[in-house]
C-alpha positions in Angstrom: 8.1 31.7 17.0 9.9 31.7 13.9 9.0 30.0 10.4 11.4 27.5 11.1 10.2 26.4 14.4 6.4 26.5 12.7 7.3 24.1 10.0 8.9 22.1 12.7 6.2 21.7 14.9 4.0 21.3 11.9 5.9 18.5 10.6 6.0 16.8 13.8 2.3 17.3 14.5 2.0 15.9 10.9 4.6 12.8 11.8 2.3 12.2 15.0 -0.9 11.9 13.4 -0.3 9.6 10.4 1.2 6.9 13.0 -1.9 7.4 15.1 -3.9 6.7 12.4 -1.9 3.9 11.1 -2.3 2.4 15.1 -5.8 3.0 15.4 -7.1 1.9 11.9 -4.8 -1.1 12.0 -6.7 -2.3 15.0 -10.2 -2.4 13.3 -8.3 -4.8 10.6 -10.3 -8.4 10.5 -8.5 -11.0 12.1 -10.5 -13.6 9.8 -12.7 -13.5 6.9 -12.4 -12.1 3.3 -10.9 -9.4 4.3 -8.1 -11.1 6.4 -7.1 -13.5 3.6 -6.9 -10.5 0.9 -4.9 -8.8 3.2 -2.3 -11.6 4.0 -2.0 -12.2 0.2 -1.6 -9.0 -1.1 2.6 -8.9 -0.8 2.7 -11.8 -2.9 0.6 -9.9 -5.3 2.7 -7.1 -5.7 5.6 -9.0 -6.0 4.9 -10.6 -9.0 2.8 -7.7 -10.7 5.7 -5.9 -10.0 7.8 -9.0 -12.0 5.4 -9.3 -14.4 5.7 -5.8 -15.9 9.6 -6.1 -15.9 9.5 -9.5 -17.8 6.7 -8.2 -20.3 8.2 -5.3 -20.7 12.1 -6.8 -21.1 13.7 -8.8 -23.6 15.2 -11.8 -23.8 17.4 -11.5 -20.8 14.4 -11.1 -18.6 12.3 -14.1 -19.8 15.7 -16.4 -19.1 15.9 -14.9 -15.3 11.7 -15.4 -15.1 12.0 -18.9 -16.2 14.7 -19.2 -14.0 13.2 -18.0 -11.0 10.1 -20.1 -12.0 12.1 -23.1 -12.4 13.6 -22.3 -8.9 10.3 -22.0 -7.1 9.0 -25.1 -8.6 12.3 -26.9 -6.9 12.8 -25.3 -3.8 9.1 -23.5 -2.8 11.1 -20.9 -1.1 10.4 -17.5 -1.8 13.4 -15.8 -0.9 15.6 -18.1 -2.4 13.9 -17.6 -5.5 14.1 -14.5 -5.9 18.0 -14.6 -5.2 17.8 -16.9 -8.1 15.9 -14.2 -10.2 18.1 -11.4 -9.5 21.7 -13.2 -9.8 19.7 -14.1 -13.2 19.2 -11.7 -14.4 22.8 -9.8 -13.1 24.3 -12.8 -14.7 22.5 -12.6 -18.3 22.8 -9.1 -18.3 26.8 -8.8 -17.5 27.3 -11.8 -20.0 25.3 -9.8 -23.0 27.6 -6.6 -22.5 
């Protein structure tokens, strides 16, 4: 067997085993509970950490798309549409201020 044909079969073997674990450690997940609720709210979480840097760490462009988006959400509760609101924002303030 050649080197290629190890890493191959490595690779595969590799590929295999992280989405076995994935299957079987997704299965001992809590359906209820602490845990369960954490779990469920943790996208939302790192969607607006993830915001939250950009708008601390921005100028003013990026606090006039935040308090757009937050003006948005407060009107509409819709999280996708919010954040379509956010990024045309923020494309909008930024093509305006060049």
């Amino acid at each position: 067997m050649t080197d290629t044909w190890l890493v191959i079969v490595a690779l595969a073997a590799g590929t295999f085993a992280i989405r076995l674990s994935g299957i079987l450690i997704g299965q001992q997940i809590p359906k209820d509970g602490a845990w369960a609720r954490g779990l469920r709210a943790l996208p939302g979480c790192l969607i607006v950490s993830l915001v939250a840097v950009s708008v601390l760490s921005g100028g003013v462009r990026e606090w006039g798309a935040g308090l757009v988006a937050v003006a948005v959400a407060i009107v509409s509760r819709n999280v996708p549409v919010t954040m379509a609101a956010g990024i045309a924002a923020i494309w909008l303030l930024r093509q305006v201020g060049n």
